[in-house]
Structure formats: structure tokens, C-alpha cells
MOPAC internal coordinates of N, CA, C and O (Angstrom, degrees):
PM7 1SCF
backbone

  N    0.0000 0     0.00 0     0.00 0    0    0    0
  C    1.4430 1     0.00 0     0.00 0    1    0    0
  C    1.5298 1   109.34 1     0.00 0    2    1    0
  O    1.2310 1   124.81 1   -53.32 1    3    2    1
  N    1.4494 1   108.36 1   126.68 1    3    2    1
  C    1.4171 1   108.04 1  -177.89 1    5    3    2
  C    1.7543 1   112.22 1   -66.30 1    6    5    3
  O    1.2310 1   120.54 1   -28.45 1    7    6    5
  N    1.4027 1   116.57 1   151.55 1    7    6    5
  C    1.1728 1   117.45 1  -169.80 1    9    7    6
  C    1.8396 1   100.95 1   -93.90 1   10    9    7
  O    1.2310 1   124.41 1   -25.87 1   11   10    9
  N    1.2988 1   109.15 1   154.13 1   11   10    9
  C    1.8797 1   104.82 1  -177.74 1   13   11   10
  C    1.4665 1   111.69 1  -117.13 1   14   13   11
  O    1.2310 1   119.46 1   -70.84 1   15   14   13
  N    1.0558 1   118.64 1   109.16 1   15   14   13
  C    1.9003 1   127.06 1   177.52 1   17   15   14
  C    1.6015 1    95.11 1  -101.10 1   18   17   15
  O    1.2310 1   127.27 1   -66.87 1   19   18   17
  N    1.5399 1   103.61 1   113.13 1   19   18   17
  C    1.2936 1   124.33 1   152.34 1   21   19   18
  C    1.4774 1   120.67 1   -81.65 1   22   21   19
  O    1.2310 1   120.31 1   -57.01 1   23   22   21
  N    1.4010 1   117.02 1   122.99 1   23   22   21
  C    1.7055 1   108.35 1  -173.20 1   25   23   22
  C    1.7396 1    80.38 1  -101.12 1   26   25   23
  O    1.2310 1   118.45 1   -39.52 1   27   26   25
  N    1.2886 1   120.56 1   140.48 1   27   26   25
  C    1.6623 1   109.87 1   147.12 1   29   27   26
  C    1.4721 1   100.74 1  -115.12 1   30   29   27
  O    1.2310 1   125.89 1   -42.19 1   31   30   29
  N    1.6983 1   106.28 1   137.81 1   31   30   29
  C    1.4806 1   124.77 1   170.01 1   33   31   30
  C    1.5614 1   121.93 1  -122.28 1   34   33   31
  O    1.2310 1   113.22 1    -7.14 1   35   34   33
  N    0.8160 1   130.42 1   172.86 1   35   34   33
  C    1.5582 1   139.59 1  -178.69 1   37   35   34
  C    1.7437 1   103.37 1  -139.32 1   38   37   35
  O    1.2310 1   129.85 1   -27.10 1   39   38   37
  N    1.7686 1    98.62 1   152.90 1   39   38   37
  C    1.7221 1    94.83 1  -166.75 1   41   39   38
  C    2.0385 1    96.27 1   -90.25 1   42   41   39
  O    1.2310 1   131.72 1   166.93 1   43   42   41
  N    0.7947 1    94.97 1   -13.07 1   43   42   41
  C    1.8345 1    96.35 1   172.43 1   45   43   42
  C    1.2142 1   107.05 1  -109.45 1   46   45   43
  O    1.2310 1   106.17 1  -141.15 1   47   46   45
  N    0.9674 1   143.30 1    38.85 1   47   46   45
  C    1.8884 1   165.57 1   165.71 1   49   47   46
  C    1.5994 1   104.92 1   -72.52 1   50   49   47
  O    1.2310 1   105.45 1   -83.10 1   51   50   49
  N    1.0690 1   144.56 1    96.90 1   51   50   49
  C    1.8769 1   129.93 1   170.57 1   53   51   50
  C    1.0500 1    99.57 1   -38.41 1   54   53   51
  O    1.2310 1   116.06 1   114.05 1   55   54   53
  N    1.8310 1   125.09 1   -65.95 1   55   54   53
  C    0.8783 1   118.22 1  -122.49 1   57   55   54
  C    1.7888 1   109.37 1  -119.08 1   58   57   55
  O    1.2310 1   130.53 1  -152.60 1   59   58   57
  N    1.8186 1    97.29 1    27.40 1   59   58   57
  C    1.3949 1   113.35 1  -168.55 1   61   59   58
  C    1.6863 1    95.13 1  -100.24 1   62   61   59
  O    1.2310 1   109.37 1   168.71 1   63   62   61
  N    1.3364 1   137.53 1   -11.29 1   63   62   61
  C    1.0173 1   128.49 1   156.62 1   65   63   62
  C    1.4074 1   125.40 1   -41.69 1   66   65   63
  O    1.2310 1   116.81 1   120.97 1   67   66   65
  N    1.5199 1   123.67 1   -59.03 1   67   66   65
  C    1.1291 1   160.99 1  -164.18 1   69   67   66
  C    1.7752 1    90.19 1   -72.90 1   70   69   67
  O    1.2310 1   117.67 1   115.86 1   71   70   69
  N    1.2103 1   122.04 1   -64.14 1   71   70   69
  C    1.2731 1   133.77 1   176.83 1   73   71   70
  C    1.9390 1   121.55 1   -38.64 1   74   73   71
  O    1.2310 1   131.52 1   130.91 1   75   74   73
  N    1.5660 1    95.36 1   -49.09 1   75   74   73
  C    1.4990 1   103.21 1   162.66 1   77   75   74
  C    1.3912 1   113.43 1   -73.82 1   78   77   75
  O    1.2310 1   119.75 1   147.71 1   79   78   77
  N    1.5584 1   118.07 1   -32.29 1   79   78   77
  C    1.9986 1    98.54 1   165.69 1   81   79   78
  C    1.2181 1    94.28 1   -50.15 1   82   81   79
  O    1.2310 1   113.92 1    96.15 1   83   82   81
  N    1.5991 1   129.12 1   -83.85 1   83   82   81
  C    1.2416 1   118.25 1  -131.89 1   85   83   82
  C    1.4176 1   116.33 1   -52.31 1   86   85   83
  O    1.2310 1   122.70 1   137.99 1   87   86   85
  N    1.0041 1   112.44 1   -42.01 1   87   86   85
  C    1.6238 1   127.20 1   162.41 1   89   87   86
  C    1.3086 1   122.65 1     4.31 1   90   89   87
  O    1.2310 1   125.44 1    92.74 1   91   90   89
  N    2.0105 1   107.16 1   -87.26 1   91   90   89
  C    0.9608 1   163.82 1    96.00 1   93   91   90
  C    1.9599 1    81.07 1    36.40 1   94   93   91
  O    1.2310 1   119.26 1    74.09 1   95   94   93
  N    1.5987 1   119.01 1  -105.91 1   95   94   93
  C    1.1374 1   114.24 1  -165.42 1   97   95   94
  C    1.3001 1   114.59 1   -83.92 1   98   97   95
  O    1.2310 1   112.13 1  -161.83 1   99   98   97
  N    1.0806 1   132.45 1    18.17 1   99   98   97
  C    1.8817 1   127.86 1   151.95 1  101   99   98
  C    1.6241 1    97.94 1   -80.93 1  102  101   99
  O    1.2310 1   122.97 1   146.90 1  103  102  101
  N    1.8701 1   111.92 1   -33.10 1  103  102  101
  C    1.7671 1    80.05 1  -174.61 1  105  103  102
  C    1.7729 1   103.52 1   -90.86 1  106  105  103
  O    1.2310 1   119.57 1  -179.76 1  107  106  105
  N    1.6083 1   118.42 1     0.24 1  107  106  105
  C    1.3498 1   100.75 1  -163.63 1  109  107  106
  C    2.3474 1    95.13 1   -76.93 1  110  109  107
  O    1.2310 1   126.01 1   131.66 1  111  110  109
  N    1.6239 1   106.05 1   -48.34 1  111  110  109
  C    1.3351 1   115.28 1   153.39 1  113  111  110
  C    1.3208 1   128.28 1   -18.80 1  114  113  111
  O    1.2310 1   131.59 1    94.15 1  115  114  113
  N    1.4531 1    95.22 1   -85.85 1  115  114  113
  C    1.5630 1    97.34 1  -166.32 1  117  115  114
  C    1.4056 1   109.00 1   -99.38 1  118  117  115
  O    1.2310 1   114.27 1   -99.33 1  119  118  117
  N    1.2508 1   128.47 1    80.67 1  119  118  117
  C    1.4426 1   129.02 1  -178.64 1  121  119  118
  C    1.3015 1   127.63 1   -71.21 1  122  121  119
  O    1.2310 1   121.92 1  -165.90 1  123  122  121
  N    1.8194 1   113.93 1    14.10 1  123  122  121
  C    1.5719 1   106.91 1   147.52 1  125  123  122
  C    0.7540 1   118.94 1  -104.15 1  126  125  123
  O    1.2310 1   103.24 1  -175.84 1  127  126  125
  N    1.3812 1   148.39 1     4.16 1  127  126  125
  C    1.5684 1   135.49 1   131.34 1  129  127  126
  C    1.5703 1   123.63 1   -50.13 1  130  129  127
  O    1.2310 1   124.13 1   -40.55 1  131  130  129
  N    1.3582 1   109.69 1   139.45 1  131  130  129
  C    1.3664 1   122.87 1   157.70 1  133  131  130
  C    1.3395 1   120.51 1   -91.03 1  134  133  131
  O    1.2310 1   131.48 1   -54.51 1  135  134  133
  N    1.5418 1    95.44 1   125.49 1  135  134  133
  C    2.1739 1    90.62 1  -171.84 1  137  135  134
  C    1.0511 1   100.03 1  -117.12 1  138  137  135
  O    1.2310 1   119.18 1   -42.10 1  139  138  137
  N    1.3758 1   119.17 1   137.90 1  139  138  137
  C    1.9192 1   129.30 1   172.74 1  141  139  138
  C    1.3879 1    96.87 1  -129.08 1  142  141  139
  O    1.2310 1   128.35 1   -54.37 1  143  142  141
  N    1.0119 1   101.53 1   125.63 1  143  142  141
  C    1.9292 1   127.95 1   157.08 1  145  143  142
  C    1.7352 1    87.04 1   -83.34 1  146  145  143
  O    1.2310 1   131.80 1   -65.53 1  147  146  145
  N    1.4781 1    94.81 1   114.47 1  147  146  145
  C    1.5892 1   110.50 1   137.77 1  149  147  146
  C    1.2305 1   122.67 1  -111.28 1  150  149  147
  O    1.2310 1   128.53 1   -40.87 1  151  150  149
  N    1.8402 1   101.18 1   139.13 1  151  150  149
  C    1.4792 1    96.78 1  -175.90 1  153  151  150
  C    1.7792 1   104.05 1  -103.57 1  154  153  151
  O    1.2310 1   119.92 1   -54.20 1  155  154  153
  N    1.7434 1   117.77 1   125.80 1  155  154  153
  C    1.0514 1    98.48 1  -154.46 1  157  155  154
  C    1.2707 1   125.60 1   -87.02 1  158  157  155
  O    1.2310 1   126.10 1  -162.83 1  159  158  157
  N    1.9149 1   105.88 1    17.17 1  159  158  157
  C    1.3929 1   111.34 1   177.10 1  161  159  158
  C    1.2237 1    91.53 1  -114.45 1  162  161  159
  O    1.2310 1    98.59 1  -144.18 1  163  162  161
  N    1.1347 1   156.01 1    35.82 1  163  162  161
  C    1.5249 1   152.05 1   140.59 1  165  163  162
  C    1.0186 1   130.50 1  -116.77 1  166  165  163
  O    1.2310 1   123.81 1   169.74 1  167  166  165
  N    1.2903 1   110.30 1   -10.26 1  167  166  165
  C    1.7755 1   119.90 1   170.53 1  169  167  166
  C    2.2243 1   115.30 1   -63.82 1  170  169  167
  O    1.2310 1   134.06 1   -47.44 1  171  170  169
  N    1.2602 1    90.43 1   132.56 1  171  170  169
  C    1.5425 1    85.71 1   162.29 1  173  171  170
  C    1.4763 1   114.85 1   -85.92 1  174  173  171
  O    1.2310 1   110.93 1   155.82 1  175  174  173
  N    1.0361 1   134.66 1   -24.18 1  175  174  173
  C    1.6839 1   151.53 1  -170.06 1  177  175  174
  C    1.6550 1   101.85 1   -66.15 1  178  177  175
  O    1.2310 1   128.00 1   -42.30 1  179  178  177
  N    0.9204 1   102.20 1   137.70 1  179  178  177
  C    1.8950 1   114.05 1   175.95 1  181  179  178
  C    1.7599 1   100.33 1   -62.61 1  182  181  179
  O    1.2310 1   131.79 1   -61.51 1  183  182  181
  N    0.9337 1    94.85 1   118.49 1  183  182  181
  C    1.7694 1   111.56 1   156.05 1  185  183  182
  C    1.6756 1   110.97 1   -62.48 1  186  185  183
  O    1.2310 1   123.64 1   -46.51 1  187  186  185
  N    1.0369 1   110.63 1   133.49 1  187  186  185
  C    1.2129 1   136.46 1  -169.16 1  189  187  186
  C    2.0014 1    98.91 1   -67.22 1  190  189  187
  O    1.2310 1   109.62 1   -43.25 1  191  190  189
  N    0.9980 1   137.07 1   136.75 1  191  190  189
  C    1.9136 1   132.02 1  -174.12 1  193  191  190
  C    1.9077 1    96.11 1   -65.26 1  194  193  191
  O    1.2310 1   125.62 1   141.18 1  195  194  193
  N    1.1129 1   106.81 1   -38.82 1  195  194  193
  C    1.7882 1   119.55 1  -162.74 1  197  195  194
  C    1.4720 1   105.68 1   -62.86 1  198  197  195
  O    1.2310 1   126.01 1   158.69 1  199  198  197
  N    1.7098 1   106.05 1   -21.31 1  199  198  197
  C    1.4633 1   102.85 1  -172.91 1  201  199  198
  C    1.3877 1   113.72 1   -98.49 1  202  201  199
  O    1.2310 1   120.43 1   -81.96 1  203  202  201
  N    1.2102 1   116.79 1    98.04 1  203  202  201
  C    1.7076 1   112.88 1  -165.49 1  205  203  202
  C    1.6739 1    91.07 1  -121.01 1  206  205  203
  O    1.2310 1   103.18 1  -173.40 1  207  206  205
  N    1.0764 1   148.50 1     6.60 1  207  206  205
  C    1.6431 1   147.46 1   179.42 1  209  207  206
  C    1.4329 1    94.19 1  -132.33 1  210  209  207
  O    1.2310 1   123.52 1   -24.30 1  211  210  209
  N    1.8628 1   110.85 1   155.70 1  211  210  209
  C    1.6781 1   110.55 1   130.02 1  213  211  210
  C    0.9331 1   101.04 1  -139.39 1  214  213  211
  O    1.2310 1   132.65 1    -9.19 1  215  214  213
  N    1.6440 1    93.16 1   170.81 1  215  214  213
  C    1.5888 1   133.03 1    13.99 1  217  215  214
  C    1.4912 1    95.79 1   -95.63 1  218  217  215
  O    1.2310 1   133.22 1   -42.91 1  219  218  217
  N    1.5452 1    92.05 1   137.09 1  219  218  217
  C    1.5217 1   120.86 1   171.55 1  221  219  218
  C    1.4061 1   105.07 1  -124.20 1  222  221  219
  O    1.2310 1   130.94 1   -54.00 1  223  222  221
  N    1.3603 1    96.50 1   126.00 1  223  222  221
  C    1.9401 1   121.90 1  -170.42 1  225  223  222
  C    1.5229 1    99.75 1   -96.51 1  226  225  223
  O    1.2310 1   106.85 1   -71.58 1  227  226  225
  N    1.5244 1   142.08 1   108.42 1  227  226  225
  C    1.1541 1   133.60 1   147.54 1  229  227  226
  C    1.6760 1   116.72 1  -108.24 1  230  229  227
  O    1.2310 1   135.64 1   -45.78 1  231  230  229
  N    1.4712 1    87.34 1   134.22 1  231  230  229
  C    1.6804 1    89.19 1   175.14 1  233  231  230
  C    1.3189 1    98.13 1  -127.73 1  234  233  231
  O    1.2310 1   135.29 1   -35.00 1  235  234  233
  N    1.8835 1    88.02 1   145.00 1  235  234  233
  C    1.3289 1   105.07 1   173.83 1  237  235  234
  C    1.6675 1   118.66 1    37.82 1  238  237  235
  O    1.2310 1   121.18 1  -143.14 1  239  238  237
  N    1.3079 1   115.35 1    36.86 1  239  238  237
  C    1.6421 1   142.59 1   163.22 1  241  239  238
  C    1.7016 1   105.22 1    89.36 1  242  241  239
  O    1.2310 1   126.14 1  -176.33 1  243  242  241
  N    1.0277 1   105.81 1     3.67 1  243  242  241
  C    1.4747 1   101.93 1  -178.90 1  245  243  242
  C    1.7437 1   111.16 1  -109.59 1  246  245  243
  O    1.2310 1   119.98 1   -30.09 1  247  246  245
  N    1.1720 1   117.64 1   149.91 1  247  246  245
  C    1.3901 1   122.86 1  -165.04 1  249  247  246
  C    1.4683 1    95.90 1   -93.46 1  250  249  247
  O    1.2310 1   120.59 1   -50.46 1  251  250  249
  N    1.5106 1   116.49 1   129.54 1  251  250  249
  C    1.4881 1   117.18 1  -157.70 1  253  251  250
  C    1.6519 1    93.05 1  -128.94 1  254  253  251
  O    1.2310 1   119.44 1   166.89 1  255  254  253
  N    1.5635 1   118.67 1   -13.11 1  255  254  253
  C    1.6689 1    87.94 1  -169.37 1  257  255  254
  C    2.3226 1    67.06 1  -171.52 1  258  257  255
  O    1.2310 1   127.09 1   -28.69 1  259  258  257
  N    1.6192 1   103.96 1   151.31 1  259  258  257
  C    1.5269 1   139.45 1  -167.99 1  261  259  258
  C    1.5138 1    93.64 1  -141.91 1  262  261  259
  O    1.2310 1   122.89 1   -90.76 1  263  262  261
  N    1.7455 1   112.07 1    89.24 1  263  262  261
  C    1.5097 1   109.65 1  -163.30 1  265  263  262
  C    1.1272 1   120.64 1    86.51 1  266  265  263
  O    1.2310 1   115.65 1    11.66 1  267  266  265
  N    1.7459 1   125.86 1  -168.34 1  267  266  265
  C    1.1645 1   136.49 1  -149.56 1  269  267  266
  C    1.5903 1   101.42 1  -107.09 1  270  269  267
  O    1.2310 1   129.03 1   -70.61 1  271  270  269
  N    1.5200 1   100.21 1   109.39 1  271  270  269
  C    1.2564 1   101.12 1   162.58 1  273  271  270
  C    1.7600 1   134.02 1   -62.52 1  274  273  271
  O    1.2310 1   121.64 1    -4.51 1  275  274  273
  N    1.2849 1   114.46 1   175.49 1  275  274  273
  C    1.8182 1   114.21 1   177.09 1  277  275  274
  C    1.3579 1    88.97 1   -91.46 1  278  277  275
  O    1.2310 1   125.45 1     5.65 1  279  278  277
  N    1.8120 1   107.14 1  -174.35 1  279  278  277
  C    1.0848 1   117.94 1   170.48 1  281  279  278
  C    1.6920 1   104.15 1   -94.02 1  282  281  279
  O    1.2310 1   107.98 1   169.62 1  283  282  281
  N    1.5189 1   140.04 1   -10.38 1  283  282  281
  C    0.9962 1   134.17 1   121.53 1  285  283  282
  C    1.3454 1   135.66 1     5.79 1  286  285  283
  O    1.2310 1   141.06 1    94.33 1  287  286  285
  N    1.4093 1    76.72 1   -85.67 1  287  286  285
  C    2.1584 1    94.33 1  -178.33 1  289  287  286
  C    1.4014 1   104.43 1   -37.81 1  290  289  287
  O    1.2310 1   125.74 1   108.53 1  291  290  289
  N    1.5507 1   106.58 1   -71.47 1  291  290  289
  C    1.1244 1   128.89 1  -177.42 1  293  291  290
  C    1.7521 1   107.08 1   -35.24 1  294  293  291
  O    1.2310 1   124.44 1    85.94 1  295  294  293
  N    0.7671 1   109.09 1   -94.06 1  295  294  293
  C    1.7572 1   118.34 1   168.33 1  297  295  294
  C    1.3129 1   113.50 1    13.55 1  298  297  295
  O    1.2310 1   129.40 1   115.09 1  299  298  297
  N    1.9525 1    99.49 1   -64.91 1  299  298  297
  C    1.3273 1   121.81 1  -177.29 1  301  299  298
  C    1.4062 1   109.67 1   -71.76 1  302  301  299
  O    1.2310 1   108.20 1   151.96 1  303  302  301
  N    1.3311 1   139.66 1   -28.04 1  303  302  301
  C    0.8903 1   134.43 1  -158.87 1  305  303  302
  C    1.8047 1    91.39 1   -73.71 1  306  305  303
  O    1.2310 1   127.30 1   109.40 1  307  306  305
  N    1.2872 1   103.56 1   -70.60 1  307  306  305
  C    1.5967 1   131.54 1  -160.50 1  309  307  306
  C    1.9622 1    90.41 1   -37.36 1  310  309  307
  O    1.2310 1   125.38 1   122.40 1  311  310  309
  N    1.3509 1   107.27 1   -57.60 1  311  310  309
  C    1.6242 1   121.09 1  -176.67 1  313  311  310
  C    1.5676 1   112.64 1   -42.37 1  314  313  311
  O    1.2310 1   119.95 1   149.64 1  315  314  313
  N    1.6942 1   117.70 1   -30.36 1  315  314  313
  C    1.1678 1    97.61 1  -144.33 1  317  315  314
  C    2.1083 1    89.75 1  -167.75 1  318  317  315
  O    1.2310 1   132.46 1  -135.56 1  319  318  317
  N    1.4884 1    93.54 1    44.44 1  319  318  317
  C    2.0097 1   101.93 1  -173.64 1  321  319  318
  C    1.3345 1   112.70 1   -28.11 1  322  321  319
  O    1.2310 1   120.96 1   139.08 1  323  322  321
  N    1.4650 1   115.78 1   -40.92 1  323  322  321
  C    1.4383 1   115.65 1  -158.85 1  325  323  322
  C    1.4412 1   110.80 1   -80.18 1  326  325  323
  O    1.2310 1   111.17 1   158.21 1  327  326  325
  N    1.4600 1   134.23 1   -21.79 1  327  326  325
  C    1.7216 1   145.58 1  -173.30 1  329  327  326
  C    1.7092 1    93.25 1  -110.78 1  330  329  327
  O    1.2310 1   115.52 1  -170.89 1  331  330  329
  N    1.0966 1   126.10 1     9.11 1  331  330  329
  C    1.2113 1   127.45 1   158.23 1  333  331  330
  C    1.8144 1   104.89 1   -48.32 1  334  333  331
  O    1.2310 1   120.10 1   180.00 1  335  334  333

């Protein structure tokens, strides 16, 4: 089962630029994840209550990163979804 990384960003975000790289190379990397950039002032879809900052990283429904993760984090995440 493919794994699902939600990026949420905002277009006046600093640090949501940076947020769509990583994006970008978690799906070019890890290509069993599915990655969606939501933008959270253009989305029709309900925003999640948990997401009150960006970029907010949820995978697979759990909130994995408040800002810009390392390539670390990431690493760990991909290794081990569920202690995410």
C-alpha cells in the first residue's frame, strides 16, 4: 500500500517555498509515497483542525514535521511510517 505525504503550504508562507522542494524530492526518492502540496488558501477540501502553521507535513494521517524538515527526518520517516 502506497504511503500518503500531505505537504500543507500557504502562498505568503517563507518557508513554503522550501516546502514544495522537499516535496518535489521525497516523491522524486521515495517513489512509494504519494506527495500532494496543498495550498491551504486554494483548496476546496476541509483542512485538517491539527494544521494551524506552514508547512505542515502529514503522513499517512499523522503529523510528522511543524516546518522544514532535515533530510534525516525524512529518512526516518520513510524507514519506519508508523514512529513517524
Amino acid at each position: 500500500m502506497k504511503q500518503v505525504l500531505r505537504v500543507y503550504v500557504a502562498e505568503d508562507c517563507p518557508g513554503c517555498v522550501e516546502a514544495c522542494d522537499t516535496a518535489f524530492r521525497i516523491e522524486q526518492d521515495y517513489p512509494h509515497v504519494s506527495v500532494q502540496v496543498i495550498d491551504v488558501e486554494k483548496t476546496s477540501e476541509a483542512i485538517p483542525e491539527e494544521v494551524f502553521a506552514t508547512p505542515t507535513y502529514i503522513l499517512n494521517n499523522r503529523i510528522v514535521s511543524l516546518g522544514n524538515p532535515g533530510p534525516t527526518d525524512i529518512a526516518r520517516w520513510m524507514q519506519n511510517p508508523q514512529s513517524a
